[in-house]
N, C-alpha and C positions, 0 to 999 in steps of 0.2 A: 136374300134367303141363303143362310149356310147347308151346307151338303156336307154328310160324313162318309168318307169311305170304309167299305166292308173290306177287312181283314180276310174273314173266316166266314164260309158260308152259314147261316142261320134261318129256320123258317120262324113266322108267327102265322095265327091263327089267322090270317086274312091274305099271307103273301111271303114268296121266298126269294127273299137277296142273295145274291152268288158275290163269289169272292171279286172285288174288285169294282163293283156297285155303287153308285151315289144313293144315299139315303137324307131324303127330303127331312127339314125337321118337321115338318105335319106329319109325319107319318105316325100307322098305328101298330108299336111293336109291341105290345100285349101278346103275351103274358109279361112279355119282359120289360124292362128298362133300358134305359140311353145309357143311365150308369152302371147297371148291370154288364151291358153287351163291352162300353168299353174297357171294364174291371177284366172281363174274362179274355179279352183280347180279340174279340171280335168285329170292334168298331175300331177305327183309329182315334185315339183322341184327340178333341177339340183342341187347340188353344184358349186359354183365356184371353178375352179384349184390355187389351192395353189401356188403364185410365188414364184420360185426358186432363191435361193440370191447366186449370182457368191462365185465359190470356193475360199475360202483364200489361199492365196502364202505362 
């Protein structure tokens, strides 16, 4: 399971992340989004996962 860190503190409608927070990806940030929160600088962004190139024979 990846975890995001909070930037910038944020609440949703069910619960308030404080700066410096692990954010599960199950969670429910409604109203918002993942790409919202990290657009606005709120979340740190992800890395994208490195593709994997099929093993040579």
């Amino acid at each position: 399971m990846n975890m995001t860190k909070v930037l910038k503190p944020f609440n949703t409608r069910v619960q308030r992340f404080a700066a410096g927070a692990d954010v599960p990806d199950n969670a429910d940030l409604s109203p918002h989004t993942l790409e919202g929160l990290t657009s606005e600088g709120f979340l740190e962004a992800q890395p994208k996962p490195a593709k994997s190139k099929p093993a040579a024979a």
